[in-house]
C-alpha positions as semicolon CSV with decimal commas, in nm:
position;residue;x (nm);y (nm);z (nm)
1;X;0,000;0,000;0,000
2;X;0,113;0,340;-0,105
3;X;0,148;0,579;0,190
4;X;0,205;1,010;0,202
5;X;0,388;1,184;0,429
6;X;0,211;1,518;0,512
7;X;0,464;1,750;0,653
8;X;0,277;2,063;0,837
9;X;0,443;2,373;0,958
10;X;0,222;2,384;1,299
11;X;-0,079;2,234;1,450
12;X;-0,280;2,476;1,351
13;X;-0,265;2,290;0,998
14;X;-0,386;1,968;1,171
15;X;-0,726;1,988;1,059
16;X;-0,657;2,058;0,697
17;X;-0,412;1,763;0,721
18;X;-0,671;1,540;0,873
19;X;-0,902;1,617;0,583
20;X;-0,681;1,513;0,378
21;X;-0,605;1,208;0,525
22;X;-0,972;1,132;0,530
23;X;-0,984;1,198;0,167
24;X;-0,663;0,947;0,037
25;X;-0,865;0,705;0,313
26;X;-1,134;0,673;0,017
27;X;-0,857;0,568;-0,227
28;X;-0,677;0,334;0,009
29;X;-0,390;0,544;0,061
30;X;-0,252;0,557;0,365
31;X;-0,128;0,894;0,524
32;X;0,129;0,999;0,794
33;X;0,199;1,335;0,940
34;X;0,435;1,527;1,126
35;X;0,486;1,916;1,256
36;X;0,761;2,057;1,167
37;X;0,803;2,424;1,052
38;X;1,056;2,483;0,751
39;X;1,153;2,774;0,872
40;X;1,184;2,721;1,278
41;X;1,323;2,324;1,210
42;X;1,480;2,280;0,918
43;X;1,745;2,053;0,935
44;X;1,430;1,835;1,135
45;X;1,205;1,851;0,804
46;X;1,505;1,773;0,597
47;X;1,527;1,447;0,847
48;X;1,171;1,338;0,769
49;X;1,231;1,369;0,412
50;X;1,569;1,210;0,372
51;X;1,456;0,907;0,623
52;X;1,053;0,866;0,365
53;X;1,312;0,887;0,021
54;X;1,486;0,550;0,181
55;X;1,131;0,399;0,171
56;X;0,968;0,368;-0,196
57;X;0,636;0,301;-0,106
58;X;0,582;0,636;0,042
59;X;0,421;0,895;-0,244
């Protein structure tokens, strides 16, 4: 199963993210999500996205 990461910058995005995860849901896509602001965290973003590249079933 194909899975996205959702990266938001603060919980304030949670409920868009949500609605999107309710949305890929329909398609039987699986979501994940973290906080982590660009601009407070970077190097912590650039983590997340160097550590989802090593797995190819994430979209």
């Amino acid at each position: 199963m194909s899975k996205v990461v959702i990266l938001m910058g603060s919980k304030a995005d949670l409920a868009w993210a949500t609605r999107v995860v309710d949305s890929l849901q329909l398609f039987s896509i699986s979501a994940e999500c973290h906080i982590a602001s660009a601009h407070k965290v970077p190097l912590f973003c650039y983590d997340i996205i160097k550590e989802k590249e090593k797995i190819t079933s994430y979209l």
